[in-house]
C-alpha positions in Angstrom: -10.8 21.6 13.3 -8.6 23.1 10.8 -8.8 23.4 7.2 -6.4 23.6 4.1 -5.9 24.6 1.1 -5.7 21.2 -1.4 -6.0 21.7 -5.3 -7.3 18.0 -5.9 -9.0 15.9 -8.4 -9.1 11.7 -9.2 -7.8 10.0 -12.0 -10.3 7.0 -11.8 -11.8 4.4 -14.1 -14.6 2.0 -14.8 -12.1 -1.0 -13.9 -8.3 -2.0 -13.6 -6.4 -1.9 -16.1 -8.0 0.9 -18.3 -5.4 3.3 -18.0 -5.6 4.8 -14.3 -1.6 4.3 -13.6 -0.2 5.3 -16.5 -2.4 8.4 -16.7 -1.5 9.8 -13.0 2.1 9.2 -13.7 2.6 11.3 -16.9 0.0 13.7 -15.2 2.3 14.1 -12.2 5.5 14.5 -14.4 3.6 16.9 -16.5 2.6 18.9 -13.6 6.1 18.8 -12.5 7.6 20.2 -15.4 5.1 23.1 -15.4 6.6 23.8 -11.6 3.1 23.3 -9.6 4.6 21.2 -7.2 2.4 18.1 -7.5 1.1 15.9 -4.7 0.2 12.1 -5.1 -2.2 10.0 -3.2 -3.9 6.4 -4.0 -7.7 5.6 -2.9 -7.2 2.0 -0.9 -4.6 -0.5 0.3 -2.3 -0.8 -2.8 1.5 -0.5 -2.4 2.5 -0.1 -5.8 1.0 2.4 -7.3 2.5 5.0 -4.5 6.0 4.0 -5.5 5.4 4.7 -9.1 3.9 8.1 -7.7 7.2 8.7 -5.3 9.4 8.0 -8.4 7.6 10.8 -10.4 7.4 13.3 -8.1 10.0 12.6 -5.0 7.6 12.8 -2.2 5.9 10.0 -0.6 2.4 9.1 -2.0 -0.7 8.8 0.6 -3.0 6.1 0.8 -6.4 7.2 1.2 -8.3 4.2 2.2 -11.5 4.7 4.1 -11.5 1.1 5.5 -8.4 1.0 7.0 -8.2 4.2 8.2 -12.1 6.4 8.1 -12.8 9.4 7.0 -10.7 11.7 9.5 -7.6 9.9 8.9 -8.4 10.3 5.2 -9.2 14.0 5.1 -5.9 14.2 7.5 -3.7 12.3 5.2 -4.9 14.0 2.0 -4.2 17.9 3.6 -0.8 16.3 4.6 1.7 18.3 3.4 -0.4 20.1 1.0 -1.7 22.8 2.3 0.3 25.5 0.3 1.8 23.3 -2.3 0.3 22.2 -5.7 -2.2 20.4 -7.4 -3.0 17.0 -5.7 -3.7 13.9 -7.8 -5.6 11.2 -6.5 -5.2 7.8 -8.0 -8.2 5.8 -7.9 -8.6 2.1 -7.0 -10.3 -1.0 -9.6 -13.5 0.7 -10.7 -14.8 3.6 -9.5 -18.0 2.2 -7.6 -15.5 -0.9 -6.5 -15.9 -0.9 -2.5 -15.9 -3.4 0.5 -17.6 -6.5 -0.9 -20.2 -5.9 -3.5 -21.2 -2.4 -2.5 -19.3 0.9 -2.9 -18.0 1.6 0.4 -14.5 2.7 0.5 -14.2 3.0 -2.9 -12.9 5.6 -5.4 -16.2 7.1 -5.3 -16.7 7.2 -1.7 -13.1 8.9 -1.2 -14.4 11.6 -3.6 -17.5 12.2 -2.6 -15.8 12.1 1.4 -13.2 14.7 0.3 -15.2 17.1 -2.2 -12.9 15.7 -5.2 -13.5 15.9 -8.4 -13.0 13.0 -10.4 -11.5 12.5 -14.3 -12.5 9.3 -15.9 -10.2 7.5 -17.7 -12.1 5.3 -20.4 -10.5 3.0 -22.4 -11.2 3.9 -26.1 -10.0 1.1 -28.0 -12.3 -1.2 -29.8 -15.5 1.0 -29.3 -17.2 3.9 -30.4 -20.6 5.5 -29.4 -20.6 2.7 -26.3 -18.0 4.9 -24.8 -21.0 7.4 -23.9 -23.3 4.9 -22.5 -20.3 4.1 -19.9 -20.0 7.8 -18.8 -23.6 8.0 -18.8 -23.8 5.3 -16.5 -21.1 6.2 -14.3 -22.6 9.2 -13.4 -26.1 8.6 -13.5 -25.6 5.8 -10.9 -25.1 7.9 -8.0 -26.5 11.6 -8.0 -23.4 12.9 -6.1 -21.1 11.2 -8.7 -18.5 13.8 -8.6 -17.7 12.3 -12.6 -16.8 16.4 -14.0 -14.3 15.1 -16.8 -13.0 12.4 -19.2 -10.3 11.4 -20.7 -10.0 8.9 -23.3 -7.2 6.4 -23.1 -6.0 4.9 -26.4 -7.7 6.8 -28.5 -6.8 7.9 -32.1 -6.2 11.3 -32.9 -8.5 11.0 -36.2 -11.4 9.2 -34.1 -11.0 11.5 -31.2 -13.1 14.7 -32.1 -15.8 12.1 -32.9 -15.7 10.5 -29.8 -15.6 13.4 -27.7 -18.8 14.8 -29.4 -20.5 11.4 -29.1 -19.8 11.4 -25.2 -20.2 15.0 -24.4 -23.4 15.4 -26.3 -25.0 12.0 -24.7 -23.4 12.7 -21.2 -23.0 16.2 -20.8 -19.4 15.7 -18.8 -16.6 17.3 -20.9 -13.9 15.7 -22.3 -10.5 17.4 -21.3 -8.5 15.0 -24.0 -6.8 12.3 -24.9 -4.0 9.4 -24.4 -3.2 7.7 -27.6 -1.6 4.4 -27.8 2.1 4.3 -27.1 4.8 1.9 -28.0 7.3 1.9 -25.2 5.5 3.5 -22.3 3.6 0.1 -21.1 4.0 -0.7 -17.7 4.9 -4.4 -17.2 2.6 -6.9 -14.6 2.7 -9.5 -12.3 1.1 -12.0 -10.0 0.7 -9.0 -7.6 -0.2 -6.3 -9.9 2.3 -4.0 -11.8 5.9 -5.2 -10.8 7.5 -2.1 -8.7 8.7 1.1 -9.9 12.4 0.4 -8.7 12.2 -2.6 -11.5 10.8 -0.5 -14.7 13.4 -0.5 -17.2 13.8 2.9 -18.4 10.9 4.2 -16.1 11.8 7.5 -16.3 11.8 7.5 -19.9 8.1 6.3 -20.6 6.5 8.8 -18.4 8.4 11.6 -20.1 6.9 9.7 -23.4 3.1 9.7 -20.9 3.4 13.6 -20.2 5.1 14.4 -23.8 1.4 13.2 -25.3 -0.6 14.9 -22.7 0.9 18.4 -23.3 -0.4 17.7 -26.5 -3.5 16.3 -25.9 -4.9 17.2 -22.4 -6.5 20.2 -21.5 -4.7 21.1 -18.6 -5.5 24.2 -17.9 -9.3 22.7 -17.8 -8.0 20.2 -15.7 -6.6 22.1 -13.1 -9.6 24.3 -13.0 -11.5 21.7 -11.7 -9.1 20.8 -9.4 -8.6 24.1 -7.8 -12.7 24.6 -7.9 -12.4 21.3 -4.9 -13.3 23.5 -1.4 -10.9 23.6 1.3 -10.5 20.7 3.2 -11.6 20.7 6.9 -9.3 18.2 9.2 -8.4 17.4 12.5 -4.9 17.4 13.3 -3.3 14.7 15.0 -0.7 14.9 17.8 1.4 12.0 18.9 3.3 11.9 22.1 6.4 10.0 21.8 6.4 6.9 24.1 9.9 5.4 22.9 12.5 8.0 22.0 15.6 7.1 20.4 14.3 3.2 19.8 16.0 2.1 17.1 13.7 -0.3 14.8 15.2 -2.2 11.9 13.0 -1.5 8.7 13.9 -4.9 5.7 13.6 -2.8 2.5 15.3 -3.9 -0.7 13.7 -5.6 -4.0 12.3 -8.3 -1.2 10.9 -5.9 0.9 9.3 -3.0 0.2 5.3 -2.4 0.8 5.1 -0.3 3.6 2.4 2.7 4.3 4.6 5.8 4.0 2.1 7.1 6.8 2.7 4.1 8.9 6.7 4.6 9.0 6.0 8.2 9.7 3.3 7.2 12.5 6.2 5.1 14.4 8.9 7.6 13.7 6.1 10.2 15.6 5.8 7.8 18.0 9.7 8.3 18.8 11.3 5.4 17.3 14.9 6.1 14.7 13.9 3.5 11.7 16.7 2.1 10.1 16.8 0.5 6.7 18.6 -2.8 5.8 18.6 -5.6 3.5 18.1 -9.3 4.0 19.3 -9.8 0.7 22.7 -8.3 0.9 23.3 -6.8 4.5 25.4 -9.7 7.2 23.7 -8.2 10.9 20.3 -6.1 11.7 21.6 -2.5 12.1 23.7 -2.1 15.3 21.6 -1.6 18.7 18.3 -2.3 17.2 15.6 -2.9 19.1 12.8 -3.6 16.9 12.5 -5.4 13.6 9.5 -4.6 11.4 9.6 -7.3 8.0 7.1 -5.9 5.3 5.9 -7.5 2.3 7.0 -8.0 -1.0 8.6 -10.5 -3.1 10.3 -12.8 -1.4 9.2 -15.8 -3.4 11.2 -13.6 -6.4 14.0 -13.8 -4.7 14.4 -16.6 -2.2 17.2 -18.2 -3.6 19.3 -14.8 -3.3 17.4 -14.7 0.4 18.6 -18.7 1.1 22.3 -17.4 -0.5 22.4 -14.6 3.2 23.0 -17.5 5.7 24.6 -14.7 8.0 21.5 -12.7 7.5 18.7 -15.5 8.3 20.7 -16.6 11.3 20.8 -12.9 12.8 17.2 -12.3 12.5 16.2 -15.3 13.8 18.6 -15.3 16.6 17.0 -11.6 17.2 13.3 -13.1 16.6 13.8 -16.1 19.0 15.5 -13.4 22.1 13.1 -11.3 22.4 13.3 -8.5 19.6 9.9 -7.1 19.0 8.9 -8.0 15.5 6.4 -7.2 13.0 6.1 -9.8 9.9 3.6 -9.0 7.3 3.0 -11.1 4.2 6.4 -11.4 2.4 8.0 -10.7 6.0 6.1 -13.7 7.1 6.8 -15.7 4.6 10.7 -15.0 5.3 10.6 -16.5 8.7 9.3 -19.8 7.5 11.6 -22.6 7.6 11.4 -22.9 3.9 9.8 -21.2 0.8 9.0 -22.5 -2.5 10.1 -20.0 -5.0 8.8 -18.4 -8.1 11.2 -21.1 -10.0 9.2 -24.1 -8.2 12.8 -24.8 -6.5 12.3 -25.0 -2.6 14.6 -22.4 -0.1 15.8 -22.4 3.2 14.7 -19.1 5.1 14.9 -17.7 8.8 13.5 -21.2 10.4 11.4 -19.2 13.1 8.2 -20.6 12.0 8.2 -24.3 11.6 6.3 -24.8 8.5 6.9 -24.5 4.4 5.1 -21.3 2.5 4.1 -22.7 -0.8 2.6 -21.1 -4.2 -1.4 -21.2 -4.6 -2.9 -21.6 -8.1 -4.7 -17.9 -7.1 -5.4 -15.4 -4.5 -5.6 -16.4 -1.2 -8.1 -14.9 1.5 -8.1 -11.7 -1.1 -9.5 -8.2 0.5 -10.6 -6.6 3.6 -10.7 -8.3 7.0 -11.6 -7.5 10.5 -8.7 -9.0 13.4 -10.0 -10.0 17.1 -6.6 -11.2 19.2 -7.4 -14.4 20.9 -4.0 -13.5 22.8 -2.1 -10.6 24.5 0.3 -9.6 21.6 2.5 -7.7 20.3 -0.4 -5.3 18.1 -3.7 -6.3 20.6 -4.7 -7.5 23.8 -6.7 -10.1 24.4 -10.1 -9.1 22.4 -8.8 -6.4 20.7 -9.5 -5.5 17.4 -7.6 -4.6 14.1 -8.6 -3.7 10.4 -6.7 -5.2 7.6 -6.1 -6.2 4.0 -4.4 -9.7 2.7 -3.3 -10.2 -0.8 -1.0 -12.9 -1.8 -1.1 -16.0 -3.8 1.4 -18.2 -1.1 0.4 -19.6 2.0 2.0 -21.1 4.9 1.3 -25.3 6.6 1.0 -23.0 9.5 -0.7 -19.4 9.3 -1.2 -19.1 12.5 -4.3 -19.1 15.1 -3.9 -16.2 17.3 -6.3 -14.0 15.5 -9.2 -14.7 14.0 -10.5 -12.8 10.9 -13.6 -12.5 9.8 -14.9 -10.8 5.9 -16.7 -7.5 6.8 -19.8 -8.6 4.4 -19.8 -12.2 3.9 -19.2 -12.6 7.3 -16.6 -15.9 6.4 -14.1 -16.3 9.2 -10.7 -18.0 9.5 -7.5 -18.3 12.0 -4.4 -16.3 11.3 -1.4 -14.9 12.6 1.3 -15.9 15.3 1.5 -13.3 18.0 3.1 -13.2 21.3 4.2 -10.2 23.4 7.4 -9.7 20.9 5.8 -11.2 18.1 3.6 -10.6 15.3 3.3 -12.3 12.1 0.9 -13.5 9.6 -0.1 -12.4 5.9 -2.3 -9.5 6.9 -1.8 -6.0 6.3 -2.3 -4.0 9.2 -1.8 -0.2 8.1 0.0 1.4 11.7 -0.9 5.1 11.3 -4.8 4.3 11.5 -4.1 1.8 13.8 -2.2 3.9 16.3 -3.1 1.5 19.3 -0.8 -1.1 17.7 1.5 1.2 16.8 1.8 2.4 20.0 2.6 -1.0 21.9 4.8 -1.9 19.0 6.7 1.0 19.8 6.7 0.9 24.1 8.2 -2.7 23.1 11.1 -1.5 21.5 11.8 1.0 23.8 11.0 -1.8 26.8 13.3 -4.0 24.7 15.8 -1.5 24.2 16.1 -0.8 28.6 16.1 -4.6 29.1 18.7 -5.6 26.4 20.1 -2.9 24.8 20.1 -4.6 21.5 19.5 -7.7 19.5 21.0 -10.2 20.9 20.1 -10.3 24.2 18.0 -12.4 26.5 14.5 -12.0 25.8 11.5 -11.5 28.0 8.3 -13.4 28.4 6.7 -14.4 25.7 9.5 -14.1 22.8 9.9 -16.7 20.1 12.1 -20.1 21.3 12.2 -18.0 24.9 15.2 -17.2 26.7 17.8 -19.4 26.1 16.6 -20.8 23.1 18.5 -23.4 21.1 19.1 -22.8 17.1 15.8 -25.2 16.6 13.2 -23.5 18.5 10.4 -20.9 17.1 7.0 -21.6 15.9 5.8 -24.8 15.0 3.4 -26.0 12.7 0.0 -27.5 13.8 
């Protein structure tokens, strides 16, 4: 066991959409400009939030999600690569007693309360007055461990603000450390999938300095980072990976398309011995020269599918690669590039890769939303036979064809469905499957490239058992619809 050092406290909130985002950003910023080195993390399986976080402060963000990963991997994420630097901030996820299903396991709460962090409470001010107390009240009256030890109001008045912060301190006894007031210019834009990504905020950098320029004005900070560095020393156990496929070169899509990915996942394979190399369906011609494994993330695809359909080079090379024998890992907007075609945002159908016979279409809403438990019903790329993986689906396409190799199952409900096309070089379907907790598919994702990369030598040789179209595959084969 080892411990470290972590300075921490939670930003969280009573729900989405009361502030949590754009409070943690101009926080971190702020922090930054005072030189205290901050660190960024976000309680569950979001991938947005962390690239706002990276774009602030120019290190990775950690996703601290105690479904995926359990509470070592979450006391191990959060003391990595703090121990010795600044304050940590802690984003929290929907509201703070949000968890699997209608309890509150996994959520904001049960991160804090996990970790020892403190938590700030963002509460949206606008439109109310006294109720503002009876919200605080609640939140920490409903657990006795609530960890609740500040507030902030978010679009609050300076003129109603001393008010407001009597009214809630004297009926809840939690102080309030300040105040965001309502700023034109600094909203952060939305989505079908949340807030759209940092890398498409017009003048991002801009309204957070507008975020922090109001805190240093209105935020206790000092107060703030007391309670932060009151949070005990974090006790851990490290992990040590041996690498199993050194020098294996894997082929990482990231561009406007492309780009959720768990930092900590990426690291867990680069651990694991493999060189990841970036490229871009939407503008590179071939896969990055001698690769041997491809992983497709999600994103929006359907945003830009006619861009996608435009790269005819691009689509032929990775399904060429798909169909010999390249190991591959499609998740979500990955998946929905291998389709044959996708129906865009416009409504205006697109040719993609043609490796799985079927059309993704738009749904009305989200599809299969939340947690889910995997069991393989095949040997595959990620699992044997029986084996079992946690995951997290959120996406408003679908497929004709999602696949039947896995079958998934609600971890409270208990409602159970097929997904996923697997096969010994193959794995792709819309669920999320974070690779650093699940280091058993990591791990034979990994030995495949490197098997892949002694067979072949790169992408477009022969394949082995079980790839895509098999060896010798004409331009037609891949997966077909049921």
């Amino acid at each position: 066991m080892a411990t470290a050092s972590v300075p921490r406290v939670m930003v969280a909130a009573t729900s989405s959409g009361a502030g949590k985002t754009t409070v943690t950003c101009g926080l971190l910023r702020l922090l930054a400009r005072q030189g205290l080195s901050p660190r960024a993390c976000k309680c569950g399986p979001d991938f947005i939030d962390p690239m706002f976080h990276r774009e602030v402060v120019g290190v990775p963000s950690r996703n601290l999600d105690l479904y995926l990963s359990g509470e070592a991997d979450v006391r191990r994420l959060l003391a990595k690569g703090a121990d010795g630097e600044g304050v940590t901030v802690v984003e929290g996820v929907m509201g703070y007693y949000d968890g699997v299903g209608l309890t509150d396991e996994a959520s904001s709460w049960d991160v804090a309360r996990r970790t020892e962090t403190p938590c700030v409470l963002v509460v949206d001010a606008r439109g109310r007055a006294r109720t503002l107390a009876a919200e605080v009240v609640g939140v920490r009256r409903m657990r006795e461990d609530s960890r609740v030890a500040g507030v902030v109001l978010n679009r609050a008045s300076a003129a109603a603000f001393p008010a407001l912060r009597r009214a809630v301190e004297e009926e809840s006894g939690v102080p309030v450390l300040g105040y965001l007031p309502q700023l034109e210019g600094a909203a952060l834009e939305s989505r079908h999938l949340g807030l759209v990504t940092a890398a498409e905020v017009e003048r991002l950098g801009e309204k957070v300095d507008l975020v922090a320029d109001a805190l240093a004005e209105t935020l206790d900070v000092e107060a703030l980072l007391a309670l932060a560095r009151q949070a005990p020393p974090l006790a851990y156990e490290p992990r040590g990976l041996a690498p199993v496929a050194a020098g294996a070169r894997v082929a990482v899509a990231r561009d406007e398309a492309f780009c959720f990915y768990y930092e900590d996942a990426l690291d867990t394979l680069h651990e694991l011995g493999c060189e990841l190399v970036g490229f871009s369906p939407l503008s590179d011609g071939r896969l990055p020269e001698d690769a041997c494994g491809l992983y497709l993330g999600g994103g929006y695809p359907e945003l830009h599918a006619a861009a996608l359909e435009a790269n005819a080079r691009m689509r032929a090379e990775v399904a060429r690669a798909v169909r010999s024998g390249l190991p591959t890992v499609a998740e979500c907007g990955g998946f929905l590039y291998l389709h044959d075609a996708l129906e865009g945002a416009d409504g205006t159908w697109y040719e993609m890769a043609g490796v799985v016979h079927a059309r993704a279409f738009r749904c009305d809403r989200l599809r299969r939303f939340g947690y889910v438990g995997l069991e393989s019903r095949v040997d595959g790329l990620l699992a044997a036979r029986g084996g079992a993986l946690r995951a997290h689906e959120f996406h408003y396409w679908d497929s004709e064809d999602p696949g039947a190799s896995f079958s998934a199952t609600k971890p409270r409900s208990g409602r159970s469905w097929e997904c996923v096309h697997a096969t010994p070089t193959l794995h792709a379907g819309f669920p999320h499957v974070d690779l650093y907790s699940e280091v058993g598919a990591a791990t034979r994702f990994a030995r495949a490239c490197r098997d892949y990369a002694r067979r072949a030598g790169g992408p477009g040789a022969p394949g082995g058992p079980g790839a895509v179209g098999g060896p010798g595959a004409d331009a037609g084969a891949g997966v077909s619809a049921s």
